[in-house]
N, C-alpha and C positions, 0 to 999 in steps of 0.2 A: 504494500500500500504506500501508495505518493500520498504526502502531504502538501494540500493546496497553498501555491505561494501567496501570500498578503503582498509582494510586490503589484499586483494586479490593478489595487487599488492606487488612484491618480492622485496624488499630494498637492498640497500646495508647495513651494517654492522653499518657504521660511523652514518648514518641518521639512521635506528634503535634504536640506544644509546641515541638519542634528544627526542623520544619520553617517554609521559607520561605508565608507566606500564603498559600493557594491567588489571589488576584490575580495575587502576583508569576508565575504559569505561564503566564498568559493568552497567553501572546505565542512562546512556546516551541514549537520547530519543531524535526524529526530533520535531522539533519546531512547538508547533501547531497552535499557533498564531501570524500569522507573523503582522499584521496591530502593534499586541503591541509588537514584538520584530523590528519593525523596529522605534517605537517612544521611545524604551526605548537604543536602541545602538544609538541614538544619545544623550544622558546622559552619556556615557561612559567615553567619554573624561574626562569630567569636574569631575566624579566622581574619577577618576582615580588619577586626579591632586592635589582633595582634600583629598582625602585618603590615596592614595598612596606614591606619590612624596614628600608629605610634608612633610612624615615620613623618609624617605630617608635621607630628609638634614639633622636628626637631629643626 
């Protein structure tokens, strides 16, 4: 089963410019294991905080 692309739909100009390149999509695949992508997006948070955030303040 394909997953129908949301590019379809016609944007305006200003939202157009927020998105990532169409390149960066090249490579993007639907999720095939949801049971481990739903235990591992609740790590996200905390992973975020520790990686990301803390580098921010400094």
């Amino acid at each position: 089963m394909r997953a129908r692309s949301a590019r379809s739909t016609t944007l305006p100009d200003d939202l157009k410019a927020k998105l990532l390149p169409e390149e960066q999509y090249k490579s993007v695949r639907p999720i095939a294991d949801g049971e481990a992508w739903d235990k591992t997006v609740k790590t996200l948070p905390r992973q975020w905080q520790e990686h990301v955030i803390i580098n921010m303040k400094q």
